[in-house]
Jmol script that loads the backbone (N, CA, C; Angstrom):
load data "model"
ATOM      1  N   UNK A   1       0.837  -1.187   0.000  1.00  0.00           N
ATOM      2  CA  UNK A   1       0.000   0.000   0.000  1.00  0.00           C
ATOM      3  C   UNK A   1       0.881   1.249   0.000  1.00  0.00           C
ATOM      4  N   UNK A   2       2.011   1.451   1.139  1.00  0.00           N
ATOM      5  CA  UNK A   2       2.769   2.189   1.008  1.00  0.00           C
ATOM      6  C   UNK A   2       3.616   2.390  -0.963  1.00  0.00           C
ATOM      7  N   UNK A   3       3.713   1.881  -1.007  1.00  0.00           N
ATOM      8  CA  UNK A   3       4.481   1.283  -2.336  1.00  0.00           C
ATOM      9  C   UNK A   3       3.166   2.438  -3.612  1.00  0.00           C
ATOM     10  N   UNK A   4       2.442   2.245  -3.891  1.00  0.00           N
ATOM     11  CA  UNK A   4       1.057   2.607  -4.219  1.00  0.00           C
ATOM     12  C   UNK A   4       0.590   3.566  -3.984  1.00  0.00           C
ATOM     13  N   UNK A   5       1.099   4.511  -3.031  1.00  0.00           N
ATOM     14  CA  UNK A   5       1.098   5.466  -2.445  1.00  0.00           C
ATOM     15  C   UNK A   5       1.997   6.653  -3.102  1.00  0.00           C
ATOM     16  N   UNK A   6       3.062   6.190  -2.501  1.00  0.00           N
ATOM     17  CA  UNK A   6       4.665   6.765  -3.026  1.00  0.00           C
ATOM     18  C   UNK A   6       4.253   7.010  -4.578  1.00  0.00           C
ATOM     19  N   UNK A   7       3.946   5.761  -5.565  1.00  0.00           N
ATOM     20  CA  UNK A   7       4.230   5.777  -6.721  1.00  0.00           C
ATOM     21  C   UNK A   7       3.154   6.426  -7.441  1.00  0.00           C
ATOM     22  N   UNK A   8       2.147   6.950  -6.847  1.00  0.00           N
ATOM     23  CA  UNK A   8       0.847   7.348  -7.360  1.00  0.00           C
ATOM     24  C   UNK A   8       0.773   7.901  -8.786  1.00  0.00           C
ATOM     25  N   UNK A   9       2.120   8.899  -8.764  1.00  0.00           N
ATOM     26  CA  UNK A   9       1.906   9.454 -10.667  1.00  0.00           C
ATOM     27  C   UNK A   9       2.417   9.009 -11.243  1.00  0.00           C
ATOM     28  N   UNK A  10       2.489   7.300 -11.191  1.00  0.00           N
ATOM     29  CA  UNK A  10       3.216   6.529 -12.009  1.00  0.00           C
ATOM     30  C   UNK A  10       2.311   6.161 -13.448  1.00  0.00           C
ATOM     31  N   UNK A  11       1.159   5.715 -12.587  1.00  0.00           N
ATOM     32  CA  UNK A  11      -0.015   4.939 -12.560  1.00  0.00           C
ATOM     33  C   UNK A  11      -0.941   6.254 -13.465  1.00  0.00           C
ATOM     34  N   UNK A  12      -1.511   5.777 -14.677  1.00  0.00           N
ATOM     35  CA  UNK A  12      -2.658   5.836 -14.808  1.00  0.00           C
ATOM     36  C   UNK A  12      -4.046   7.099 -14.423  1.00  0.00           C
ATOM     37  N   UNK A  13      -3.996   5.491 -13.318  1.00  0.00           N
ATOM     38  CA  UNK A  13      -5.247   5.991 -12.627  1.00  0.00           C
ATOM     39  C   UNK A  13      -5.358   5.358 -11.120  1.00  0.00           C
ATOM     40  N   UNK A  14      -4.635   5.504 -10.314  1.00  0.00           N
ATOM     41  CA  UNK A  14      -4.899   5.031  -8.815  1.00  0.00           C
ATOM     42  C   UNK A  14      -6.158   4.487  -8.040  1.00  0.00           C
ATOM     43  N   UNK A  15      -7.063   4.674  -8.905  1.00  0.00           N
ATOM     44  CA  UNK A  15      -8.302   4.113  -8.251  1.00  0.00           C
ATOM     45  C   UNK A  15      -8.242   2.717  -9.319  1.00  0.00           C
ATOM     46  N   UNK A  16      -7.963   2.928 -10.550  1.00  0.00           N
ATOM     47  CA  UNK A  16      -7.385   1.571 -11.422  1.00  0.00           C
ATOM     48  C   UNK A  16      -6.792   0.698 -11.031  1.00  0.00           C
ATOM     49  N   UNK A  17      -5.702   0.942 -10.170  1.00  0.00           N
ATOM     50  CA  UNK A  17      -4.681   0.177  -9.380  1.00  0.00           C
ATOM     51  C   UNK A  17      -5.347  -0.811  -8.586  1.00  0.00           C
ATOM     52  N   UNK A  18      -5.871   0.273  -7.976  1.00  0.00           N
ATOM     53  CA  UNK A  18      -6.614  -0.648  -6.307  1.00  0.00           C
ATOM     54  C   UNK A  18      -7.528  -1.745  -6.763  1.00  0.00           C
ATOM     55  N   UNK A  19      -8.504  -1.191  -8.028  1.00  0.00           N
ATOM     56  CA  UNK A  19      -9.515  -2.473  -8.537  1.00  0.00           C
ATOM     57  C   UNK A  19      -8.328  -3.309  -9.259  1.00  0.00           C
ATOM     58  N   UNK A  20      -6.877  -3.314  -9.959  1.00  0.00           N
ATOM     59  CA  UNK A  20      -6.700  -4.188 -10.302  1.00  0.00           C
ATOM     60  C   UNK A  20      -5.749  -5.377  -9.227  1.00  0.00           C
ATOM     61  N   UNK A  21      -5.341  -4.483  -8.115  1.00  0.00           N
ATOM     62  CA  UNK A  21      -4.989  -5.525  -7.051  1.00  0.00           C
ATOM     63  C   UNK A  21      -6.283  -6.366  -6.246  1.00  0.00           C
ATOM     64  N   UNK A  22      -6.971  -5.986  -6.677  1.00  0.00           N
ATOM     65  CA  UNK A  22      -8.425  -6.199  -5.670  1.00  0.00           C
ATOM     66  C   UNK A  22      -8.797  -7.873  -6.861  1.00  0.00           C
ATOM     67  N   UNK A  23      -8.594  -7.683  -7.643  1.00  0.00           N
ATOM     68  CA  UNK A  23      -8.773  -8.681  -9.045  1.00  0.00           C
ATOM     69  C   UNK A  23      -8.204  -9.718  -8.571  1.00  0.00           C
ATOM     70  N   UNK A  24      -6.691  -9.141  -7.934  1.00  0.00           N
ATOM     71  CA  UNK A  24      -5.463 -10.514  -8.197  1.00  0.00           C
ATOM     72  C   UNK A  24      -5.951 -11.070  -6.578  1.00  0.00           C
ATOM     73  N   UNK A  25      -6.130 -10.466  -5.981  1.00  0.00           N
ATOM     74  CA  UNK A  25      -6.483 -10.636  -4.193  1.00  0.00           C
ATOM     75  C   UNK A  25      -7.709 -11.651  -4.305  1.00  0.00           C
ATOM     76  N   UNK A  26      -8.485 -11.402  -5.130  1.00  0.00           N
ATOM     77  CA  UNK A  26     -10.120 -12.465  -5.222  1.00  0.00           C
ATOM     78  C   UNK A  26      -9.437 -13.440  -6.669  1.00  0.00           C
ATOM     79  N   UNK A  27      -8.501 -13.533  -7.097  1.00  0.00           N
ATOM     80  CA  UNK A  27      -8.047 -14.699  -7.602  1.00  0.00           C
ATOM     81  C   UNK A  27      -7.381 -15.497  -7.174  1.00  0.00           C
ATOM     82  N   UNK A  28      -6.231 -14.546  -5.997  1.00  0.00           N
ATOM     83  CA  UNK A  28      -5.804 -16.176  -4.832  1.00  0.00           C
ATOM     84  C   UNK A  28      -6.523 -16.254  -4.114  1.00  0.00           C
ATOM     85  N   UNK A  29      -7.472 -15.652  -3.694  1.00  0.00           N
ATOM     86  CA  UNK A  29      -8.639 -16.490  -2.838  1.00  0.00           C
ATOM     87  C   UNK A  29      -9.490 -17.364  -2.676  1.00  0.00           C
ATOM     88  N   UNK A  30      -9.606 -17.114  -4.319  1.00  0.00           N
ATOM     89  CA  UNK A  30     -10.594 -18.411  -5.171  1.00  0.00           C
ATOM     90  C   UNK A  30      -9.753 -19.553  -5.165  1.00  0.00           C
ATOM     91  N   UNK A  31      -8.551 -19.427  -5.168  1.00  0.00           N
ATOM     92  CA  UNK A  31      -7.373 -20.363  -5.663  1.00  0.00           C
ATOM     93  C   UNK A  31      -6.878 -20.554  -4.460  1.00  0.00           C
ATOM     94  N   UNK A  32      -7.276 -20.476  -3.061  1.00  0.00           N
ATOM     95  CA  UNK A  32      -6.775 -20.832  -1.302  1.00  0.00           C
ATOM     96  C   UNK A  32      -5.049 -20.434  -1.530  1.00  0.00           C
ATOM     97  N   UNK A  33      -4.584 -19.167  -2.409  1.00  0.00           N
ATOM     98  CA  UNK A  33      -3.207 -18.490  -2.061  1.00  0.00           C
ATOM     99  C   UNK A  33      -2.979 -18.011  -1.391  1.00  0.00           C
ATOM    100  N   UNK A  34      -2.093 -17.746  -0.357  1.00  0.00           N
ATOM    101  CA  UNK A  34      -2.051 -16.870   0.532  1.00  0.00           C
ATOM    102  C   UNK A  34      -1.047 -15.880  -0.118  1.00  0.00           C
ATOM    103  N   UNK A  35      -1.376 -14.892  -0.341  1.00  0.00           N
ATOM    104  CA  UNK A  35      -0.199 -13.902  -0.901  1.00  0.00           C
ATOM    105  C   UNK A  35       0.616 -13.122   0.112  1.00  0.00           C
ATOM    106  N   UNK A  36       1.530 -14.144   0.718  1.00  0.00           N
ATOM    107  CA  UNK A  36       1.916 -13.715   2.110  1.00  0.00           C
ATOM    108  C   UNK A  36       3.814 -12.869   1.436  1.00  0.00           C
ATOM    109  N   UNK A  37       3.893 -13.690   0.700  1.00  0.00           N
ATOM    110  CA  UNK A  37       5.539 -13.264  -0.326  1.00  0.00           C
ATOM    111  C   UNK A  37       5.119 -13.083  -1.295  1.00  0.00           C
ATOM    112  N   UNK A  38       6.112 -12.144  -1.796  1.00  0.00           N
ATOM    113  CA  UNK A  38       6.406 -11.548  -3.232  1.00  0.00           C
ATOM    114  C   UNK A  38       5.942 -13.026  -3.981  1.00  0.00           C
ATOM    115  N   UNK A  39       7.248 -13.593  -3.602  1.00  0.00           N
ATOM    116  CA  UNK A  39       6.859 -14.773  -4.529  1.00  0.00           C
ATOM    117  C   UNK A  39       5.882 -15.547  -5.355  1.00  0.00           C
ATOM    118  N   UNK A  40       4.616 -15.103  -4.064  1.00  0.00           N
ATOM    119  CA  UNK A  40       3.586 -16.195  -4.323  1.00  0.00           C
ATOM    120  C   UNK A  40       2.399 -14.920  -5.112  1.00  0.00           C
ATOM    121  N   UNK A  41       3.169 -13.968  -5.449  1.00  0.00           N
ATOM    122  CA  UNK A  41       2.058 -13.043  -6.052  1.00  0.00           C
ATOM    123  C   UNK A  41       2.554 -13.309  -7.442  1.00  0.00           C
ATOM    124  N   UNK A  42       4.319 -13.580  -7.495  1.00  0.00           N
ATOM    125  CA  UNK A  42       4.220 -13.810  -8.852  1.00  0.00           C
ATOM    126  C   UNK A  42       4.452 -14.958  -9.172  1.00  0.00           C
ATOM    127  N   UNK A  43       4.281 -16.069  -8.701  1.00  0.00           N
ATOM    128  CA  UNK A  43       3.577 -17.651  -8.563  1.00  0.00           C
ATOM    129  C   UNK A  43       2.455 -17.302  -9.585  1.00  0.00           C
ATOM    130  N   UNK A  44       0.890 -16.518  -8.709  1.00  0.00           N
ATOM    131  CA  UNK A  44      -0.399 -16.968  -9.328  1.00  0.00           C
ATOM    132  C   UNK A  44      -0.232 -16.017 -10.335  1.00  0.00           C
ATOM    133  N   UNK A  45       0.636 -14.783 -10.984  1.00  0.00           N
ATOM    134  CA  UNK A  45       0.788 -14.123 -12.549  1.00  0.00           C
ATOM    135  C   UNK A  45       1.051 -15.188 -13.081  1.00  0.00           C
ATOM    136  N   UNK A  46       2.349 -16.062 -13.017  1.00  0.00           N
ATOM    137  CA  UNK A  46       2.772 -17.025 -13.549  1.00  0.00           C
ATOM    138  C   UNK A  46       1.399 -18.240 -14.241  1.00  0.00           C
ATOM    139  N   UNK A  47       0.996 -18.471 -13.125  1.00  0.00           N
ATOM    140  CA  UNK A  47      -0.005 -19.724 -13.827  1.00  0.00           C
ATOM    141  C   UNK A  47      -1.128 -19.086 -14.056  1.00  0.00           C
ATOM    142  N   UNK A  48      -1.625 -17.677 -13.875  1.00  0.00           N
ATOM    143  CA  UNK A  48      -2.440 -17.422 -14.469  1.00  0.00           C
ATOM    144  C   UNK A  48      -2.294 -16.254 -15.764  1.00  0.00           C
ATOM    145  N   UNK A  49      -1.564 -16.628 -16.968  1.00  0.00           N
ATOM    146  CA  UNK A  49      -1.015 -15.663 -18.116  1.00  0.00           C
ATOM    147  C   UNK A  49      -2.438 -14.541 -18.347  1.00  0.00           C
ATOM    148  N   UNK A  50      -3.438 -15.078 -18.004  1.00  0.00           N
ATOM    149  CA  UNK A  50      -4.575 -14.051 -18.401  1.00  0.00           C
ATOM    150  C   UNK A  50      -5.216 -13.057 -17.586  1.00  0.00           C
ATOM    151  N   UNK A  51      -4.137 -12.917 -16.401  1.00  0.00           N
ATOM    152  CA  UNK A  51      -4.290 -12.006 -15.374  1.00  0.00           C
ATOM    153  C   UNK A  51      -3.093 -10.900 -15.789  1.00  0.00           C
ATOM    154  N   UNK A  52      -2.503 -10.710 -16.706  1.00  0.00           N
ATOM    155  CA  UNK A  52      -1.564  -9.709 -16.786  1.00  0.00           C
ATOM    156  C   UNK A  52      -2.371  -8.860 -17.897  1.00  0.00           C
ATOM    157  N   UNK A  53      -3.181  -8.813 -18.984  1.00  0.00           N
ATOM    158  CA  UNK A  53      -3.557  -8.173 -19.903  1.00  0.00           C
ATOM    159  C   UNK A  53      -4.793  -6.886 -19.521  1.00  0.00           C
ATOM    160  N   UNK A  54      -5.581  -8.056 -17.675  1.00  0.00           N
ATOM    161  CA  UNK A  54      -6.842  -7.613 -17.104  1.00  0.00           C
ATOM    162  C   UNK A  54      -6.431  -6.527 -16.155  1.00  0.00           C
ATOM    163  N   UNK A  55      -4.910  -6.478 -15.670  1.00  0.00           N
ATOM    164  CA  UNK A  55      -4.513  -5.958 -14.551  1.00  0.00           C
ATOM    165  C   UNK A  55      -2.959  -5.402 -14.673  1.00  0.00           C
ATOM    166  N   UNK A  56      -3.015  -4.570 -15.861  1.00  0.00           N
ATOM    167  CA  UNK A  56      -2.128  -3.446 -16.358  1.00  0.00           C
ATOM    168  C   UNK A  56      -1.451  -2.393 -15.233  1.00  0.00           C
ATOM    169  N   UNK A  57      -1.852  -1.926 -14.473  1.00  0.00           N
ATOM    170  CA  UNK A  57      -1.831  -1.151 -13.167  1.00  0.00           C
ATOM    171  C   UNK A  57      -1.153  -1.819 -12.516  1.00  0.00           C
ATOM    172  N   UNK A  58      -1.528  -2.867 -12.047  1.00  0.00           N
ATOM    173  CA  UNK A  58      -1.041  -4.290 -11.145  1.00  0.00           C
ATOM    174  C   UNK A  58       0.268  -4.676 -11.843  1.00  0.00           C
ATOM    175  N   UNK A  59       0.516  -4.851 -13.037  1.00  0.00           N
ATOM    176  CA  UNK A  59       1.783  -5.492 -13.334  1.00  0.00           C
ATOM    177  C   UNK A  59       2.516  -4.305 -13.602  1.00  0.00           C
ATOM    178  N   UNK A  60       2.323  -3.286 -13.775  1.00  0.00           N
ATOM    179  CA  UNK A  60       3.158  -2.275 -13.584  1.00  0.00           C
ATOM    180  C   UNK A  60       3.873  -1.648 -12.427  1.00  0.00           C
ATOM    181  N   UNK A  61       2.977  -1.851 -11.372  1.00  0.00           N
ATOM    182  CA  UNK A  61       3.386  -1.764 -10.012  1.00  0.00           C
ATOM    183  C   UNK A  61       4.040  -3.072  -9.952  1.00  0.00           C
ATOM    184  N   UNK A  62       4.302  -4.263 -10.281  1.00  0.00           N
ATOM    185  CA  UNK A  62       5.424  -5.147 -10.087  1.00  0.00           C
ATOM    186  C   UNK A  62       6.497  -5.135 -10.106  1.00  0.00           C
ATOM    187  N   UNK A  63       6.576  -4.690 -11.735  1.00  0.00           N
ATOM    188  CA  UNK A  63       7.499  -3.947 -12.386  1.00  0.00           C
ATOM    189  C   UNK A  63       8.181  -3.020 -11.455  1.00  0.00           C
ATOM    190  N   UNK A  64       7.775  -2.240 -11.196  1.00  0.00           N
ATOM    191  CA  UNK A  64       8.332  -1.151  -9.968  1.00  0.00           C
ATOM    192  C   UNK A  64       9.286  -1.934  -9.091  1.00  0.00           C
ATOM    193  N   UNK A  65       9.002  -2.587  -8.164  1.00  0.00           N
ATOM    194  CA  UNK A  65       8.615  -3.323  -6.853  1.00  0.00           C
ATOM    195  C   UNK A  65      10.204  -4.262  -7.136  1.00  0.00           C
ATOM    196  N   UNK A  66      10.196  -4.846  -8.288  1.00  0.00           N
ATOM    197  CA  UNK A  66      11.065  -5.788  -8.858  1.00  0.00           C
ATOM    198  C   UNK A  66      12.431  -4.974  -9.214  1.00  0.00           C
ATOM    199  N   UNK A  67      12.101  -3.746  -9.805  1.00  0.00           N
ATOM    200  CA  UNK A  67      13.537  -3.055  -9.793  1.00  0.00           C
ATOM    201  C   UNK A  67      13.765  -2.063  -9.107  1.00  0.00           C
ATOM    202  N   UNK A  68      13.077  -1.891  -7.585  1.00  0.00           N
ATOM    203  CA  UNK A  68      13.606  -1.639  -6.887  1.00  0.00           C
ATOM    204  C   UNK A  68      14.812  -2.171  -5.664  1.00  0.00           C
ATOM    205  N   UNK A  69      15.938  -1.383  -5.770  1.00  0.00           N
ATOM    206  CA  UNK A  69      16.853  -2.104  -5.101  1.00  0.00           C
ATOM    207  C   UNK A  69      16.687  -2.573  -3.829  1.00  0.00           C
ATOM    208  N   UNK A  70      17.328  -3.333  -3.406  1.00  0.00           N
ATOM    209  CA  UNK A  70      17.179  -4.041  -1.823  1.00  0.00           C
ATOM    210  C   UNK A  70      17.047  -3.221  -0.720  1.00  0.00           C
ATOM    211  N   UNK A  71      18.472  -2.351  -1.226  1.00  0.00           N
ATOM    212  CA  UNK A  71      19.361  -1.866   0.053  1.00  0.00           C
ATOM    213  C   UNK A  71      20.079  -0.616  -0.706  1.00  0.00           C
ATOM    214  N   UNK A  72      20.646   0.610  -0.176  1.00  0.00           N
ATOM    215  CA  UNK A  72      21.206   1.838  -0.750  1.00  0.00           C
ATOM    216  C   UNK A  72      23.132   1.578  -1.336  1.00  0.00           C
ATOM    217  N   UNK A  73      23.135   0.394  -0.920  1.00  0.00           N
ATOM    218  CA  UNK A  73      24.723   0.067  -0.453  1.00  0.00           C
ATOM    219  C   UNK A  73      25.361   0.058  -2.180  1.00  0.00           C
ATOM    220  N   UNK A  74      23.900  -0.437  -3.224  1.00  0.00           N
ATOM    221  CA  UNK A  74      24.935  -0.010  -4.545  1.00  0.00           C
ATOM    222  C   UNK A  74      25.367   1.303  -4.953  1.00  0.00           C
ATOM    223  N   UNK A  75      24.248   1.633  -4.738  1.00  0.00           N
ATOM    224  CA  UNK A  75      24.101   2.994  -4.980  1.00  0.00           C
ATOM    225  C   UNK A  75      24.979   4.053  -4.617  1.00  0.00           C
ATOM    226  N   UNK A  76      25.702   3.706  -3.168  1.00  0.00           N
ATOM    227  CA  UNK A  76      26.147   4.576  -2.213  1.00  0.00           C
ATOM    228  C   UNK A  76      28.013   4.578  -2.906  1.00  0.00           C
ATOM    229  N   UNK A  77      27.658   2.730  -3.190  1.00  0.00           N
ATOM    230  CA  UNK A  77      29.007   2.282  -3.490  1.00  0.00           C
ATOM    231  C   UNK A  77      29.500   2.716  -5.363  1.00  0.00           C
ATOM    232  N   UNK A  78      28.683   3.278  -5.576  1.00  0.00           N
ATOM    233  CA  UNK A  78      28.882   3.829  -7.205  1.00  0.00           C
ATOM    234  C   UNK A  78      29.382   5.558  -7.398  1.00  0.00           C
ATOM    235  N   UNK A  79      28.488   5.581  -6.393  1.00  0.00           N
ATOM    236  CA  UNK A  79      28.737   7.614  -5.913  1.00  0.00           C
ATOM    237  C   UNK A  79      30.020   7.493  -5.624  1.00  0.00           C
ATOM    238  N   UNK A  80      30.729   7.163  -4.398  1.00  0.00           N
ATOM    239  CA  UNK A  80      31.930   6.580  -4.090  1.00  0.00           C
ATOM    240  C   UNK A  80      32.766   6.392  -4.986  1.00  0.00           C
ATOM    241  N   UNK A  81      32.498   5.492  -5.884  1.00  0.00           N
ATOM    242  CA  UNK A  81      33.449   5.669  -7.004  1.00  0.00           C
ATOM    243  C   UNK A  81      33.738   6.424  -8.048  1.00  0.00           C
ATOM    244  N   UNK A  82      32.492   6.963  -8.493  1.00  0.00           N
ATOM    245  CA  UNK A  82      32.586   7.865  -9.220  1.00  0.00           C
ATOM    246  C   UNK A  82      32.947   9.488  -8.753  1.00  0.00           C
ATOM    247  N   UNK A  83      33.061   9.653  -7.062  1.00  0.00           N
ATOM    248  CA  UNK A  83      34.251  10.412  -6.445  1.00  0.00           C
ATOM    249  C   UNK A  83      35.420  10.357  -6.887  1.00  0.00           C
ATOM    250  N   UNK A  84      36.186   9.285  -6.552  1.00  0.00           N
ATOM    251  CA  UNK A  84      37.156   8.675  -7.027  1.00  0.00           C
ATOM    252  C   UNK A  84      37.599   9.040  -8.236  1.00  0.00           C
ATOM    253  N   UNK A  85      36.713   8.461  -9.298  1.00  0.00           N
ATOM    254  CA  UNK A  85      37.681   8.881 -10.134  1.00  0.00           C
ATOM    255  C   UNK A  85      37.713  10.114 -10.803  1.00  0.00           C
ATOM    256  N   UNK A  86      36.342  11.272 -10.186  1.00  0.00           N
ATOM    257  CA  UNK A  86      36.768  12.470 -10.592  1.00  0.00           C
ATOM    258  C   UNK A  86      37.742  12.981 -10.027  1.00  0.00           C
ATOM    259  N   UNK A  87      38.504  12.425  -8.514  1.00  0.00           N
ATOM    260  CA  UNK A  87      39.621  12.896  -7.609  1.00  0.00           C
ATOM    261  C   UNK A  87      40.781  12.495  -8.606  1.00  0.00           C
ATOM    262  N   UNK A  88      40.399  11.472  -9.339  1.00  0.00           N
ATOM    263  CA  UNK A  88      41.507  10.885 -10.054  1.00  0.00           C
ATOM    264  C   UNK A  88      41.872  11.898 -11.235  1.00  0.00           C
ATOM    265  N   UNK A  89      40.722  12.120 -11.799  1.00  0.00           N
ATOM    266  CA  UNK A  89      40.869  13.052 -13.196  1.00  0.00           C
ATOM    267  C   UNK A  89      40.864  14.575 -13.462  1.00  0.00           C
ATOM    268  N   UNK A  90      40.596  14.683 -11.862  1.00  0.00           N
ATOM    269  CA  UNK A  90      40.959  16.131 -11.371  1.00  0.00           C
ATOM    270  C   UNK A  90      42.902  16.182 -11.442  1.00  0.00           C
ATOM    271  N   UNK A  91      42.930  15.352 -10.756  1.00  0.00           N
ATOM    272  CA  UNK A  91      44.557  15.449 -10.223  1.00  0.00           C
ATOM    273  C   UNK A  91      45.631  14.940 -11.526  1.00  0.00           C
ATOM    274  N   UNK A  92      44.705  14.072 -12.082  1.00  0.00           N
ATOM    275  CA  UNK A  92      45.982  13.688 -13.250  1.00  0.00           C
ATOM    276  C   UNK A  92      45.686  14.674 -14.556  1.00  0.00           C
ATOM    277  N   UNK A  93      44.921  15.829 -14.643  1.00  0.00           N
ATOM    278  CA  UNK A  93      44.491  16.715 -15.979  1.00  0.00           C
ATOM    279  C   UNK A  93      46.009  17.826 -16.560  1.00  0.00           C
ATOM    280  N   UNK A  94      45.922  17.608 -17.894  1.00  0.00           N
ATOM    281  CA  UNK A  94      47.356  18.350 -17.686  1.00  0.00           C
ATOM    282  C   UNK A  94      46.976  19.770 -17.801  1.00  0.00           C
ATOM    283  N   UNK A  95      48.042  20.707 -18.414  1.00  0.00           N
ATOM    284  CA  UNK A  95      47.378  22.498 -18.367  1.00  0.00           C
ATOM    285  C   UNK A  95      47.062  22.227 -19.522  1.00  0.00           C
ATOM    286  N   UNK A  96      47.572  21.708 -20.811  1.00  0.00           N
ATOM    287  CA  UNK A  96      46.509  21.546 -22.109  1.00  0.00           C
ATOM    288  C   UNK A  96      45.362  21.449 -22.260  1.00  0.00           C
ATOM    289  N   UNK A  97      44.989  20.300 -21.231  1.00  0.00           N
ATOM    290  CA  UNK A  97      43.372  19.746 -21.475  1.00  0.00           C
ATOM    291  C   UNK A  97      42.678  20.846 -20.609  1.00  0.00           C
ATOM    292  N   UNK A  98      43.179  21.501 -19.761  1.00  0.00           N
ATOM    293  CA  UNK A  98      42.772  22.492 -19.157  1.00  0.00           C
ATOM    294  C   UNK A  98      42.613  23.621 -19.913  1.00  0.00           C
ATOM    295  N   UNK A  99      43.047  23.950 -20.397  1.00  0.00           N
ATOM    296  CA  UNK A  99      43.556  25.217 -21.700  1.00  0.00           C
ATOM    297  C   UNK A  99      42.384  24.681 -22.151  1.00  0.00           C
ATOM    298  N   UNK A 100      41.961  23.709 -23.015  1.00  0.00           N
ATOM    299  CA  UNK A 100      41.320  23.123 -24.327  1.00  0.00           C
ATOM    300  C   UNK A 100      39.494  23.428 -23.529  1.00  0.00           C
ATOM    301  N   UNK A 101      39.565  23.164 -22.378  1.00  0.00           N
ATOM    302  CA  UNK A 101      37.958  23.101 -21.555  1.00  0.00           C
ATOM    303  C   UNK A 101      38.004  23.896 -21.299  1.00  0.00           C
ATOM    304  N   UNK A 102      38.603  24.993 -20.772  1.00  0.00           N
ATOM    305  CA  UNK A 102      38.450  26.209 -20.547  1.00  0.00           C
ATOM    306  C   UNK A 102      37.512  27.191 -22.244  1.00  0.00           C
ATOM    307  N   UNK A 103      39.027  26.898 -23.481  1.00  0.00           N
ATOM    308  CA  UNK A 103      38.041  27.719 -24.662  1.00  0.00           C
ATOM    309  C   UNK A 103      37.018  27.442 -24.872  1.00  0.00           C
ATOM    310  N   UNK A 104      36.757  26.126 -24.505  1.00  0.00           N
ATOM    311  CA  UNK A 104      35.775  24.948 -25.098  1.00  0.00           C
ATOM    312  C   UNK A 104      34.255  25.907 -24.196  1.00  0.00           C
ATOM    313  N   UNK A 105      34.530  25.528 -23.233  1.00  0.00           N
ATOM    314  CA  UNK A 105      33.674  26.350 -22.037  1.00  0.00           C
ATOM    315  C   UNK A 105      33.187  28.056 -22.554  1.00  0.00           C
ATOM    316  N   UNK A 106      34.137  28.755 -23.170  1.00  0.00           N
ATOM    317  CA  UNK A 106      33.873  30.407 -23.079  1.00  0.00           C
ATOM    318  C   UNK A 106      33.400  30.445 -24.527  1.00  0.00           C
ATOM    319  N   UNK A 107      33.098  29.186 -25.659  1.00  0.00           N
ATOM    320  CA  UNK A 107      32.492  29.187 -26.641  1.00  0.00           C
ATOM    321  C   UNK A 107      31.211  28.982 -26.411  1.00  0.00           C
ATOM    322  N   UNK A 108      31.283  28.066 -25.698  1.00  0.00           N
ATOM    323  CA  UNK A 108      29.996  27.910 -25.339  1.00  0.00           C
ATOM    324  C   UNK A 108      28.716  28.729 -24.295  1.00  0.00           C
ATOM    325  N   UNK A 109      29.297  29.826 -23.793  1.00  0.00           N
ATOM    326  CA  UNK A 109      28.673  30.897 -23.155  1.00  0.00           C
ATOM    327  C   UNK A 109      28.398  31.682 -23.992  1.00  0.00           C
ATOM    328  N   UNK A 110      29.461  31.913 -24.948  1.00  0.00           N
ATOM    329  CA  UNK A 110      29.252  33.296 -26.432  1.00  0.00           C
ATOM    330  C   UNK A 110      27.889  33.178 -27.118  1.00  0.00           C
TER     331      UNK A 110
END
end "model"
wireframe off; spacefill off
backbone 0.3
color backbone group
């Protein structure tokens, strides 16, 4: 719900959403699923292929859900590097290439 919330202007239509989770919720019910894990939500997509065409909203919010990362630690660990190697390409730049970004730079203001 939180999730659904957050993502609201992703979507459509948010009241779309809710009827199309409400769809998949009275299809594992019919089907005694407990949609207690991720897993088992995309278990009953899986065996049911004709629940993805009815519930567009719903598999889009999956979509979401699925590439969202775990944890901040890649993320944190990419910034980090890409510190790095501007520390790197700061410090190793010669006065040429400096010279060259500099004109490059005051052409591009003109």
């Amino acid at each position: 719900v939180l999730i659904m919330q957050f993502y609201k202007e992703d979507f459509e239509e948010y009241t779309r959403l809710q009827l199309h989770r409400d769809i998949v919720l009275d299809q594992a019910k019919s089907r005694n699923i407990k949609l207690v894990k991720f897993e088992s939500v995309l278990g009953l997509m899986k065996d049911m292929p004709m629940l993805v065409p009815l519930t567009t909203e719903f598999t889009k919010l999956l979509r979401i859900i699925l590439c969202m990362p775990v944890s901040t630690c890649t993320a944190e660990r990419s910034f980090s590097s890409l510190r790095r190697l501007k520390s790197y390409l700061r410090s190793t730049i010669t006065q040429e290439r400096l010279n060259h970004i500099a004109v490059f730079f005051a052409i591009l203001i003109t």
